[in-house]
mmJSON file of the N, C-alpha and C atoms, coordinates in Angstrom:
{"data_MODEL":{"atom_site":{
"group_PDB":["ATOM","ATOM","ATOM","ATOM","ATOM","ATOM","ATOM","ATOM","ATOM","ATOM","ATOM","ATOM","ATOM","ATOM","ATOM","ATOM","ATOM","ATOM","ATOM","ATOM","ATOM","ATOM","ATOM","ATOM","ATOM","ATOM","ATOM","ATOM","ATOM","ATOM","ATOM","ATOM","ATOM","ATOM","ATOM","ATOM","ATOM","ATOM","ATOM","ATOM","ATOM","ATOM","ATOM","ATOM","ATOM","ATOM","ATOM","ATOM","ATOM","ATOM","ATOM","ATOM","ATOM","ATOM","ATOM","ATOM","ATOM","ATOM","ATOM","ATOM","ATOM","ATOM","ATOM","ATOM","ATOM","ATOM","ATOM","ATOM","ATOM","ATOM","ATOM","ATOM","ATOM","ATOM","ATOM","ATOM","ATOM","ATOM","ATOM","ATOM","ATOM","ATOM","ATOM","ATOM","ATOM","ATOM","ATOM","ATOM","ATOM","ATOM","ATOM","ATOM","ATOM","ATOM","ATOM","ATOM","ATOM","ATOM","ATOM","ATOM","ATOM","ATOM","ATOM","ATOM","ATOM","ATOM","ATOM","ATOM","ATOM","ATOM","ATOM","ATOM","ATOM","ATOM","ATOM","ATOM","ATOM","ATOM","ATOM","ATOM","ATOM","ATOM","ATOM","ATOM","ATOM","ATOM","ATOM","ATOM","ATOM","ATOM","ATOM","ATOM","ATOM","ATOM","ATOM","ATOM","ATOM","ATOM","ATOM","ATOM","ATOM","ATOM","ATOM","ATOM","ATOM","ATOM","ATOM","ATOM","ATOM","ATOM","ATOM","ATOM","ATOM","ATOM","ATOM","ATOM","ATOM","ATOM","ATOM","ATOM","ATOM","ATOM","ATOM","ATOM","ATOM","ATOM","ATOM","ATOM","ATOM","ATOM","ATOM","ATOM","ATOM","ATOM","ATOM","ATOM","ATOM","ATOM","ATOM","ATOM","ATOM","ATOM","ATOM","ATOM","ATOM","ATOM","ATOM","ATOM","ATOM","ATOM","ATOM","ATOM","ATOM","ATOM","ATOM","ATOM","ATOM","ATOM","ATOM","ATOM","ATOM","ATOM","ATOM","ATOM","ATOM","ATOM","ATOM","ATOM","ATOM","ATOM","ATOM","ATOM","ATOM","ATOM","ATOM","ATOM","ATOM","ATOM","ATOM"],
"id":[1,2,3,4,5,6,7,8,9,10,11,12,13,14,15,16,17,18,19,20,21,22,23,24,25,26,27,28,29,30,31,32,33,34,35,36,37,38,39,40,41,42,43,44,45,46,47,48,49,50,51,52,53,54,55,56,57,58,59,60,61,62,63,64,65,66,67,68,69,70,71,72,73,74,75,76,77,78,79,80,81,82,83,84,85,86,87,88,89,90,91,92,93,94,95,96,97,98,99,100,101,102,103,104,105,106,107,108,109,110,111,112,113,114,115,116,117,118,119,120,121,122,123,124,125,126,127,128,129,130,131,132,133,134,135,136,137,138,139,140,141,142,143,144,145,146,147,148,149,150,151,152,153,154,155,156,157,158,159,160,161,162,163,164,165,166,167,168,169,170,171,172,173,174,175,176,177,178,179,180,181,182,183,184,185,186,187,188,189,190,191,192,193,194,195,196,197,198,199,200,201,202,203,204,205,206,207,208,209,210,211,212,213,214,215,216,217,218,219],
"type_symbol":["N","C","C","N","C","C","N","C","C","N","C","C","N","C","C","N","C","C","N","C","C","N","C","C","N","C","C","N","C","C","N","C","C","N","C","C","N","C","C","N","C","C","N","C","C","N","C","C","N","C","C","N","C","C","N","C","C","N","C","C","N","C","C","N","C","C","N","C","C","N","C","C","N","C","C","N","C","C","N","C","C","N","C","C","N","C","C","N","C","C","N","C","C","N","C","C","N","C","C","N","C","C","N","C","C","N","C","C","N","C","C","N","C","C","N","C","C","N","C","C","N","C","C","N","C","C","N","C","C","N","C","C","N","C","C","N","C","C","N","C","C","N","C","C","N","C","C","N","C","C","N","C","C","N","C","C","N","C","C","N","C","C","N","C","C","N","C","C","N","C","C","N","C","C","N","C","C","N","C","C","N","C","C","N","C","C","N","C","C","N","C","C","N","C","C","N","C","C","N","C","C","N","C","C","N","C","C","N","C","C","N","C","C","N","C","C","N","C","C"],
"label_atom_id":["N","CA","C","N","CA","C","N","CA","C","N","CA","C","N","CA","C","N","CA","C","N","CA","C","N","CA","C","N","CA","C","N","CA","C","N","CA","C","N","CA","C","N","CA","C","N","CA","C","N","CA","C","N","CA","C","N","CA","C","N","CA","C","N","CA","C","N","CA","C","N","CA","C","N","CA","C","N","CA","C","N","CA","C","N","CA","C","N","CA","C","N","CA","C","N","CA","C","N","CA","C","N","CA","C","N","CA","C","N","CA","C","N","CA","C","N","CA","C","N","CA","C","N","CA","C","N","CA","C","N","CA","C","N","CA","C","N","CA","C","N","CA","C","N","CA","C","N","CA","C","N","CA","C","N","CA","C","N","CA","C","N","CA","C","N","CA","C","N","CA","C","N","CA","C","N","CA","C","N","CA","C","N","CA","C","N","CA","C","N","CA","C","N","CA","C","N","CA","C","N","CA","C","N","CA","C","N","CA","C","N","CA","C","N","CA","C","N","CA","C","N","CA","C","N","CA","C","N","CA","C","N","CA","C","N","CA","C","N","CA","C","N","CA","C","N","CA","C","N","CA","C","N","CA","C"],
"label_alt_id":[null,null,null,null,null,null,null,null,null,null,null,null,null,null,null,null,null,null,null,null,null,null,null,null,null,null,null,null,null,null,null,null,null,null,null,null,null,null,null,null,null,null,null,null,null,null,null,null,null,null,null,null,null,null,null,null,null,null,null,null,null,null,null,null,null,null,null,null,null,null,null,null,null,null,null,null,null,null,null,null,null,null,null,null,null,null,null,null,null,null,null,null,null,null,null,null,null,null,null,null,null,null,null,null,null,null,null,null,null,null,null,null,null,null,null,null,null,null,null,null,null,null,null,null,null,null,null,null,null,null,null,null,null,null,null,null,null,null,null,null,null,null,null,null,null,null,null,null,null,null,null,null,null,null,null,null,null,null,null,null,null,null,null,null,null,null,null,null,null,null,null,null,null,null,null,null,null,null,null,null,null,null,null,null,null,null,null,null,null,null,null,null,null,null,null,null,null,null,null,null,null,null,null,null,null,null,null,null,null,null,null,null,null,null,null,null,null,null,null],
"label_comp_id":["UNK","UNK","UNK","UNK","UNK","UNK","UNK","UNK","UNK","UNK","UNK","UNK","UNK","UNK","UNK","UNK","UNK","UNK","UNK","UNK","UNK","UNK","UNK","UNK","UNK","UNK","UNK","UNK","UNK","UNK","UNK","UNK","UNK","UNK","UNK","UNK","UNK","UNK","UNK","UNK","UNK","UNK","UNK","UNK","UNK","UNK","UNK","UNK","UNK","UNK","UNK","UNK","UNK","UNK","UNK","UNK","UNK","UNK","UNK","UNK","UNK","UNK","UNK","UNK","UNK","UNK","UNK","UNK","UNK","UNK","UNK","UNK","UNK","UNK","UNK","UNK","UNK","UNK","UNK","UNK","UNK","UNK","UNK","UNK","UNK","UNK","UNK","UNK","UNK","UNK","UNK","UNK","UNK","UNK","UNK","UNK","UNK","UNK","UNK","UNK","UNK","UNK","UNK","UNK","UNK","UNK","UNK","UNK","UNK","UNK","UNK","UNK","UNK","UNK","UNK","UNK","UNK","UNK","UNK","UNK","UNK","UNK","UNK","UNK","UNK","UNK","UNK","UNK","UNK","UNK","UNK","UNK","UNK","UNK","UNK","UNK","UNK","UNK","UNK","UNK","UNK","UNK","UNK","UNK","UNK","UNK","UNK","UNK","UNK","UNK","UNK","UNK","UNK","UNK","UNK","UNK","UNK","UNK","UNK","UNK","UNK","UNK","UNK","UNK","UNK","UNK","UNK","UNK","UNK","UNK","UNK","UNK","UNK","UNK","UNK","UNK","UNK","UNK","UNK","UNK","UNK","UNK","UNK","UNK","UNK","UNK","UNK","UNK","UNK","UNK","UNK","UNK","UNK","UNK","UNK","UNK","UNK","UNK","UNK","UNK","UNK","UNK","UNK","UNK","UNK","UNK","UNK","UNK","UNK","UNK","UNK","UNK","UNK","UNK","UNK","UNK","UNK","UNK","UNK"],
"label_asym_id":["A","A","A","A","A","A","A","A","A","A","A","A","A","A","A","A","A","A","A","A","A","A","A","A","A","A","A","A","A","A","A","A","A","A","A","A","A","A","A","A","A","A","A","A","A","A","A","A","A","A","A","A","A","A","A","A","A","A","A","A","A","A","A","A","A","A","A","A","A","A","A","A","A","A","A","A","A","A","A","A","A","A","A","A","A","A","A","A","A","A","A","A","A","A","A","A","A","A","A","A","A","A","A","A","A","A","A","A","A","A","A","A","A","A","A","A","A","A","A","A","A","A","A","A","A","A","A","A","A","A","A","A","A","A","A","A","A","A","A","A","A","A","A","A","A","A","A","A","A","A","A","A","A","A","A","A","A","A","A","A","A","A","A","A","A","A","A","A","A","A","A","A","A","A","A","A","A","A","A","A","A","A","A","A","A","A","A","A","A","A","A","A","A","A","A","A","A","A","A","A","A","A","A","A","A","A","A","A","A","A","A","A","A","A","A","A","A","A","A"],
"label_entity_id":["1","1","1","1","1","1","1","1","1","1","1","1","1","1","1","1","1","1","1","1","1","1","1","1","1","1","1","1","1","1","1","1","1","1","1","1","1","1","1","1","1","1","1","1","1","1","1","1","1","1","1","1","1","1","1","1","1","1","1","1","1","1","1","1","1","1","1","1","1","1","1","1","1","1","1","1","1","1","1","1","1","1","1","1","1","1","1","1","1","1","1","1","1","1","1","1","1","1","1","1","1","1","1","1","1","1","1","1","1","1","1","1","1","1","1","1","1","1","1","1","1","1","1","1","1","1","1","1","1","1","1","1","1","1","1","1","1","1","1","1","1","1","1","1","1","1","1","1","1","1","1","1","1","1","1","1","1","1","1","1","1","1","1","1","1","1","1","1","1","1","1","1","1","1","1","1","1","1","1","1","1","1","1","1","1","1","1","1","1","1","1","1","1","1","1","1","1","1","1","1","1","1","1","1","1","1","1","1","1","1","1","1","1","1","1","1","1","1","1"],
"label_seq_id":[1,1,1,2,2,2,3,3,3,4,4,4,5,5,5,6,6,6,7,7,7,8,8,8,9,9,9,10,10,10,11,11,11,12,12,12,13,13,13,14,14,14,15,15,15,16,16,16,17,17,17,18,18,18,19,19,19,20,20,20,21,21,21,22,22,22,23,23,23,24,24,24,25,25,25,26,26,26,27,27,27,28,28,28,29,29,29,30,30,30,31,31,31,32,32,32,33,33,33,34,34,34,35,35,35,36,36,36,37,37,37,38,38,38,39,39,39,40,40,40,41,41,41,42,42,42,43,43,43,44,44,44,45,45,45,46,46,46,47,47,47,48,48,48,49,49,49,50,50,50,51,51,51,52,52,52,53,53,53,54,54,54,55,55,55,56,56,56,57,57,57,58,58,58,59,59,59,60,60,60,61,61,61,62,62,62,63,63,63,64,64,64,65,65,65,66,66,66,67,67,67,68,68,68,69,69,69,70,70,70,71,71,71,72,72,72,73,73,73],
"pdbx_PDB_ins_code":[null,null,null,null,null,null,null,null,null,null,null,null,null,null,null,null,null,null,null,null,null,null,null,null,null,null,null,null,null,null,null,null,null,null,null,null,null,null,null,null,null,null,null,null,null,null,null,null,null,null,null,null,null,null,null,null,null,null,null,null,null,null,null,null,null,null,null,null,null,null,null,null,null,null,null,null,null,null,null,null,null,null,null,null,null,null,null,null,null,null,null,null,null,null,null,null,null,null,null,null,null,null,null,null,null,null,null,null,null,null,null,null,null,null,null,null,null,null,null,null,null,null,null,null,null,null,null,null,null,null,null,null,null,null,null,null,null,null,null,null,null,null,null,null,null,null,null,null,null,null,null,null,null,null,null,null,null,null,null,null,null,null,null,null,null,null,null,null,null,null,null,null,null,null,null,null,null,null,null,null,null,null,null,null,null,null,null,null,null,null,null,null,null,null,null,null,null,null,null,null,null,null,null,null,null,null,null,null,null,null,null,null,null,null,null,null,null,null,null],
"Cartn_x":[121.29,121.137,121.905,122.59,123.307,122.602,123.028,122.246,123.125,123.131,123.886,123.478,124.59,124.129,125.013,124.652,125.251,125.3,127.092,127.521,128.135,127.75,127.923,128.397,129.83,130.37,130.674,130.176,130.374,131.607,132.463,133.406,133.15,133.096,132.436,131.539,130.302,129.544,128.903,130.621,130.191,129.034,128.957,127.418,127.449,126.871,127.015,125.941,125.235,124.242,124.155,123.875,123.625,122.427,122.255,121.469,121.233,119.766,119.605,118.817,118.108,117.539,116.993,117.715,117.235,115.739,114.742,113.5,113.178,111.879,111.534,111.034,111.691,111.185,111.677,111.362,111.701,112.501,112.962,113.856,112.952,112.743,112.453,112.905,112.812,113.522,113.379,114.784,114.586,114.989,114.825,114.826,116.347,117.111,118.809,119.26,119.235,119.169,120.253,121.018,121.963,121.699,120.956,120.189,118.426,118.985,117.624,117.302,116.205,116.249,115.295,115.616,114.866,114.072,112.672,111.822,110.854,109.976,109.154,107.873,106.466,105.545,104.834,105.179,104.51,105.016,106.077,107.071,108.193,108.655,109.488,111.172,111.812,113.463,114.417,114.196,115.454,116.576,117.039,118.492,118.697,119.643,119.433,120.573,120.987,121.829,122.295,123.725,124.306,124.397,124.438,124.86,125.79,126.715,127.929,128.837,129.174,130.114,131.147,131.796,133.045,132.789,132.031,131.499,131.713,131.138,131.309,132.478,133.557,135.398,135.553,136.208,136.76,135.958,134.632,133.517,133.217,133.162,131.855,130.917,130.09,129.56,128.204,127.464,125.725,125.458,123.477,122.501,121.885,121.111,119.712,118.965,117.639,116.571,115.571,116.157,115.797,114.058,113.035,111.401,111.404,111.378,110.961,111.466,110.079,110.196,110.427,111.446,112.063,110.956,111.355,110.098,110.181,109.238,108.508,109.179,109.465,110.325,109.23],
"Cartn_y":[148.382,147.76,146.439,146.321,144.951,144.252,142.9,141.23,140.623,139.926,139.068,137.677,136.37,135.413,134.232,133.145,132.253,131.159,130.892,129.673,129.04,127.396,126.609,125.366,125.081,123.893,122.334,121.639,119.916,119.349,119.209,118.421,117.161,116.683,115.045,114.814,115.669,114.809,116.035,116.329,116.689,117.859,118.689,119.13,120.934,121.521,123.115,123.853,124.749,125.407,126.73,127.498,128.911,129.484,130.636,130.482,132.158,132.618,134.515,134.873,133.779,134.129,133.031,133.275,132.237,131.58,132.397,132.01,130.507,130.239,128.807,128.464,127.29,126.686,124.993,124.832,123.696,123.371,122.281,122.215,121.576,122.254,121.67,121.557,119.629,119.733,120.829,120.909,121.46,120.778,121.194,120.322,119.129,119.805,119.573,118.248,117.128,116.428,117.09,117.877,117.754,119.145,119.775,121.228,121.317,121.791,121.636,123.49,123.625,124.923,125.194,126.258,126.289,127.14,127.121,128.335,128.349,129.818,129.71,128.705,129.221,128.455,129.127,130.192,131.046,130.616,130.241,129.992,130.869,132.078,132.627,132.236,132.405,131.462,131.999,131.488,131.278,130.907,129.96,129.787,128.475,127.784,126.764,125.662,124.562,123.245,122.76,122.414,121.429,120.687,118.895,118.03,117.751,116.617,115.685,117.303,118.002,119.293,118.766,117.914,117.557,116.996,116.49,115.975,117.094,118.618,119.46,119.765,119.565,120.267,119.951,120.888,121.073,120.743,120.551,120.608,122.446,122.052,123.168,123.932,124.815,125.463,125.001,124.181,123.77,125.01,124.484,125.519,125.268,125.818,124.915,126.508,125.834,126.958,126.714,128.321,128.125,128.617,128.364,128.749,129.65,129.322,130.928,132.055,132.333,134.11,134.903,135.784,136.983,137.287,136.376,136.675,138.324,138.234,139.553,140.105,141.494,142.11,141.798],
"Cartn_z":[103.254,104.543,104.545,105.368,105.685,106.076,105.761,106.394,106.676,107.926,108.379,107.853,107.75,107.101,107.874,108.052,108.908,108.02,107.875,107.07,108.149,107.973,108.322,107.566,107.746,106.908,108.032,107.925,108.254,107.781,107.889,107.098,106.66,108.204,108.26,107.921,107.69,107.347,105.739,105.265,103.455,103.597,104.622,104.349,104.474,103.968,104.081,104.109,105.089,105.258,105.149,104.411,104.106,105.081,106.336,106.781,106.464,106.336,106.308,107.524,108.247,109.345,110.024,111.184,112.53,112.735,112.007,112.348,112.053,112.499,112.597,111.578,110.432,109.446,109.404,107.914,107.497,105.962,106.05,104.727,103.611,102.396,101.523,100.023,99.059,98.549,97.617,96.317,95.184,94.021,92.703,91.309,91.573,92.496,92.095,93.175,93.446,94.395,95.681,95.291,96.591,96.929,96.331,97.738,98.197,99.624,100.343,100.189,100.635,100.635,102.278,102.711,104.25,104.004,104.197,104.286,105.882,105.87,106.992,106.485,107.537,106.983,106.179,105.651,104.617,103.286,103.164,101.966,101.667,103.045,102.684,103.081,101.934,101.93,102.693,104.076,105.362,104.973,104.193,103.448,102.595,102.87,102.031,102.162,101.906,102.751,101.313,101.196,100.305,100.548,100.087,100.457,100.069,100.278,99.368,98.566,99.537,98.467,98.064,98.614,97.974,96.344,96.174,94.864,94.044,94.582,93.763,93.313,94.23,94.096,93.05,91.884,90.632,90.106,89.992,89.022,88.278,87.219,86.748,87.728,87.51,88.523,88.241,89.409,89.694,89.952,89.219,89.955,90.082,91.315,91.925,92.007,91.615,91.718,92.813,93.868,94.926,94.88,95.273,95.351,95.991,97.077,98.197,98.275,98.349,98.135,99.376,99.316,100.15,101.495,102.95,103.711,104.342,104.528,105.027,106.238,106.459,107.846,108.903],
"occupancy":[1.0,1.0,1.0,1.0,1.0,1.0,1.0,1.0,1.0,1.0,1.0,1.0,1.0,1.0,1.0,1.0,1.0,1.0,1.0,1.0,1.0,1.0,1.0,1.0,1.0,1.0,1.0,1.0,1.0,1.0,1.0,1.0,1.0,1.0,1.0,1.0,1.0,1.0,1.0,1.0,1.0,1.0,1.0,1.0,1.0,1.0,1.0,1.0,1.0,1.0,1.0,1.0,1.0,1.0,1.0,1.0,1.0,1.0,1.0,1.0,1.0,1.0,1.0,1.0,1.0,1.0,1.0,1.0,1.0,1.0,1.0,1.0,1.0,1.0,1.0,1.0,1.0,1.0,1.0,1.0,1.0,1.0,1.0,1.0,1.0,1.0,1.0,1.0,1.0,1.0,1.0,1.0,1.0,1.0,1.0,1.0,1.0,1.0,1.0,1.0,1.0,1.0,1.0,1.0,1.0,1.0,1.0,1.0,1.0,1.0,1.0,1.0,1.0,1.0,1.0,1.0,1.0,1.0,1.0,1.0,1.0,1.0,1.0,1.0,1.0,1.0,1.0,1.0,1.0,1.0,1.0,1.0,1.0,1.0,1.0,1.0,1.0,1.0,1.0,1.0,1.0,1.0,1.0,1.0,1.0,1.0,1.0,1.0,1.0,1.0,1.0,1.0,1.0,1.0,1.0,1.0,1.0,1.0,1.0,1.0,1.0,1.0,1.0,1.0,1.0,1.0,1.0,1.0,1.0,1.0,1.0,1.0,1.0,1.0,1.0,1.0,1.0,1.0,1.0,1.0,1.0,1.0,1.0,1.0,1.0,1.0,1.0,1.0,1.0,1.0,1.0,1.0,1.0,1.0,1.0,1.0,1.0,1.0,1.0,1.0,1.0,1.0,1.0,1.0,1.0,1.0,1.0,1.0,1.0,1.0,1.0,1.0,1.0,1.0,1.0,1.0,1.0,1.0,1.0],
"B_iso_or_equiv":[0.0,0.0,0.0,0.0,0.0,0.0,0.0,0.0,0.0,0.0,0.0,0.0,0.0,0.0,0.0,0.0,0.0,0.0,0.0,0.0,0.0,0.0,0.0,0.0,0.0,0.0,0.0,0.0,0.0,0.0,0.0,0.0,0.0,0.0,0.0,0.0,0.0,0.0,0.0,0.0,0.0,0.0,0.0,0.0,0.0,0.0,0.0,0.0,0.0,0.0,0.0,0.0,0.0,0.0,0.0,0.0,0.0,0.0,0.0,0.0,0.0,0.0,0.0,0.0,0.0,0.0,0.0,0.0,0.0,0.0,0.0,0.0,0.0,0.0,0.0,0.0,0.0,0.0,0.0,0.0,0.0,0.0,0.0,0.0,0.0,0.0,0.0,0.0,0.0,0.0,0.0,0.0,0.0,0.0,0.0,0.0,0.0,0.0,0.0,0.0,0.0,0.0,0.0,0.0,0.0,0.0,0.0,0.0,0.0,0.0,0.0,0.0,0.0,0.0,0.0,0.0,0.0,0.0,0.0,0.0,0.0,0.0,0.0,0.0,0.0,0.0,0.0,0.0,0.0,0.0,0.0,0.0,0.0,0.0,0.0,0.0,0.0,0.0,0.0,0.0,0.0,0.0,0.0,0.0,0.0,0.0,0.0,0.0,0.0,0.0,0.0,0.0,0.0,0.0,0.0,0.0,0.0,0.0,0.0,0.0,0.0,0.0,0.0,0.0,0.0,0.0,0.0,0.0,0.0,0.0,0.0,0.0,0.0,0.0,0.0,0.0,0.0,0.0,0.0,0.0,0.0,0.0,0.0,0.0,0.0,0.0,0.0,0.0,0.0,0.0,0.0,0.0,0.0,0.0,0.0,0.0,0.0,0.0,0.0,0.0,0.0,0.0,0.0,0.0,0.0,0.0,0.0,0.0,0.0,0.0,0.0,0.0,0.0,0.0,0.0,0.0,0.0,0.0,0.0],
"pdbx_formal_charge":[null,null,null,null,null,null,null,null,null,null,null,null,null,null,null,null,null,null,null,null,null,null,null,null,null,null,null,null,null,null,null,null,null,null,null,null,null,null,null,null,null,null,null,null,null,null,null,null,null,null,null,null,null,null,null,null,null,null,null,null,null,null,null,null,null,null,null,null,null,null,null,null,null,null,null,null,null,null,null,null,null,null,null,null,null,null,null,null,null,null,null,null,null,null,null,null,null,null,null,null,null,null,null,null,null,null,null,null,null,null,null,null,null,null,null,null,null,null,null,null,null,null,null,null,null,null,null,null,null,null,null,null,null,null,null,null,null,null,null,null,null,null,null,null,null,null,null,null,null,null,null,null,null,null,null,null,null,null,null,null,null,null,null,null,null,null,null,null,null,null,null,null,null,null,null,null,null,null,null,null,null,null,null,null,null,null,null,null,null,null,null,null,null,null,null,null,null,null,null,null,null,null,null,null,null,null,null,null,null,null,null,null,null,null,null,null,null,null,null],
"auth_seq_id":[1,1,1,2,2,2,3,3,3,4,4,4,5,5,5,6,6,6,7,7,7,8,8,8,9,9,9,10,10,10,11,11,11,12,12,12,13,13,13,14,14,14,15,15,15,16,16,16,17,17,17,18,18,18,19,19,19,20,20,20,21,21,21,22,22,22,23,23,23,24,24,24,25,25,25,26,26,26,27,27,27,28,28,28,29,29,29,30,30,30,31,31,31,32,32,32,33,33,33,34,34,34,35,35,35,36,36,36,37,37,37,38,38,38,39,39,39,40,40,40,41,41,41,42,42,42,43,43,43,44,44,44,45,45,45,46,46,46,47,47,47,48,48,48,49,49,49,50,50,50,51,51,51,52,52,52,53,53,53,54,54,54,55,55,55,56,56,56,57,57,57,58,58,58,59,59,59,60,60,60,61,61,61,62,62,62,63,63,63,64,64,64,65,65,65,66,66,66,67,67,67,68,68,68,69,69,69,70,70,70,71,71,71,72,72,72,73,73,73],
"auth_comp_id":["UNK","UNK","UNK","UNK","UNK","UNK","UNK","UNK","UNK","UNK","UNK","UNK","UNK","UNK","UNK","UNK","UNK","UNK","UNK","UNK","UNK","UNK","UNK","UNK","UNK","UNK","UNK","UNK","UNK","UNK","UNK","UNK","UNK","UNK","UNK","UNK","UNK","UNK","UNK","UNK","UNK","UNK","UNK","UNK","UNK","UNK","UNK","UNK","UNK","UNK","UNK","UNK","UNK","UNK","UNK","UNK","UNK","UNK","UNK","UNK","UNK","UNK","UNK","UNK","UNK","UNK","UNK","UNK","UNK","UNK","UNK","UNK","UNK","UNK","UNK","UNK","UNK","UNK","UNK","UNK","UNK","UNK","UNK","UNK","UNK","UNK","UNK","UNK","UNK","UNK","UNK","UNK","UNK","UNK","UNK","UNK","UNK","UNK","UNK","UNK","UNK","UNK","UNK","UNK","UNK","UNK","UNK","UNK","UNK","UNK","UNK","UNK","UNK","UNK","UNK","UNK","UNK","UNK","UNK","UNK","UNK","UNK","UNK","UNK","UNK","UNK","UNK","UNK","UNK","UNK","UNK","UNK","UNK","UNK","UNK","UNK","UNK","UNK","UNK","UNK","UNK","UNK","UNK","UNK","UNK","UNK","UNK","UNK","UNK","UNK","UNK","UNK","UNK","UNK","UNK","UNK","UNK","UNK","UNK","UNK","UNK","UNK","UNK","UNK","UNK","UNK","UNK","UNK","UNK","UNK","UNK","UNK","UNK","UNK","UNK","UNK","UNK","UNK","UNK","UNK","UNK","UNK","UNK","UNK","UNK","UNK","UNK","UNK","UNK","UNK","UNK","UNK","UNK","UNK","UNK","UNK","UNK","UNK","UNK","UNK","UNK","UNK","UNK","UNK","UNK","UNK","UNK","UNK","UNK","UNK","UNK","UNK","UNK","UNK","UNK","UNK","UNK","UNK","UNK"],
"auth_asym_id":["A","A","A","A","A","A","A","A","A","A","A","A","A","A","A","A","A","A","A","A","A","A","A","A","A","A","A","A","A","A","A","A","A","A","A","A","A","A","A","A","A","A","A","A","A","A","A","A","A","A","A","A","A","A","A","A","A","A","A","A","A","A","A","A","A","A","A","A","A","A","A","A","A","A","A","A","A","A","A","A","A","A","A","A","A","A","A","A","A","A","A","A","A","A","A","A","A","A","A","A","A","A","A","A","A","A","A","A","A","A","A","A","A","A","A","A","A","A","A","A","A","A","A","A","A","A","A","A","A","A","A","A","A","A","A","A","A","A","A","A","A","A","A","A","A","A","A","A","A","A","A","A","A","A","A","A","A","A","A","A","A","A","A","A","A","A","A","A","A","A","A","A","A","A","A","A","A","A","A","A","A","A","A","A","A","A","A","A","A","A","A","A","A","A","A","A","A","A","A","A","A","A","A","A","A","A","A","A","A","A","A","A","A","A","A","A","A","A","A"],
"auth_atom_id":["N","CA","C","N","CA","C","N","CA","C","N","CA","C","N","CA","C","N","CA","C","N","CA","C","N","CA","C","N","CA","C","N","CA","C","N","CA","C","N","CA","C","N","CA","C","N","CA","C","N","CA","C","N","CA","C","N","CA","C","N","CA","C","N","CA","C","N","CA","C","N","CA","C","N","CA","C","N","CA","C","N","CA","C","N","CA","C","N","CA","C","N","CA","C","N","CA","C","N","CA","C","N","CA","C","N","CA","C","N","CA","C","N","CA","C","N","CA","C","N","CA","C","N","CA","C","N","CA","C","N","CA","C","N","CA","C","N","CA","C","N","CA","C","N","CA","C","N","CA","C","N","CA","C","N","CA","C","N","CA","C","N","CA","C","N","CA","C","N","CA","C","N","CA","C","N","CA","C","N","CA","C","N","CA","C","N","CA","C","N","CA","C","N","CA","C","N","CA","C","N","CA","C","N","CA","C","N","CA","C","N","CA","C","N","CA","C","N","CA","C","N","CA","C","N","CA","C","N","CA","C","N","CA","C","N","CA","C","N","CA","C","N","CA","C","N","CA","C","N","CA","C","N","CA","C"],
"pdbx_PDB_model_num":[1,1,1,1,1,1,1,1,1,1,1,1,1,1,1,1,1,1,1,1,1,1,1,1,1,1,1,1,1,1,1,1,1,1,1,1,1,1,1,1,1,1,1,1,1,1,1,1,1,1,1,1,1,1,1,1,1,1,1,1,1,1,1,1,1,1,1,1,1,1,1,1,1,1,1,1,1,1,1,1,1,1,1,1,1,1,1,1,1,1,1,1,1,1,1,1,1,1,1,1,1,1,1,1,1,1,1,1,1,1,1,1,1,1,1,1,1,1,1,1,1,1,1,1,1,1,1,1,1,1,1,1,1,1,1,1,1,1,1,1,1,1,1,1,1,1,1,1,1,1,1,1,1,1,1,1,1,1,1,1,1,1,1,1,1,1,1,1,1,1,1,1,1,1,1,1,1,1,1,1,1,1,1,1,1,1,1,1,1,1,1,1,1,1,1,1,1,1,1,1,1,1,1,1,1,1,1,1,1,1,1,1,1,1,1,1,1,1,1]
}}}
């Protein structure tokens, strides 16, 4: 089954949003200072926000460990 997924890049303001579903949540942090992660109010993971990416360019590859669990159809 396919999923549609909505990326969103900021230039100006350094910032990048991974989105898996439109529904209504909130961002919360994770271990890694520069990712947010979006979930519903159950705790299931809507997508997730980079900050400062340019920082990342020609770096090594980060990982942030995202919490929320796969929400419900």
């Amino acid at each position: 089954m396919a999923q549609s997924v909505k990326i969103w890049f900021d230039s100006e303001g350094d910032y990048l949003e991974v989105l898996f579903s439109d529904k209504a949540g909130y961002m919360r942090e994770t271990e890694n200072d520069a990712v947010m992660e979006r979930v519903d109010e159950s705790g299931g993971l809507l997508g997730f926000s980079v900050m400062n990416v340019s920082r990342l360019a020609g770096s090594r590859p980060f990982s942030a460990e995202l919490s929320g669990r796969k929400p419900a159809a």
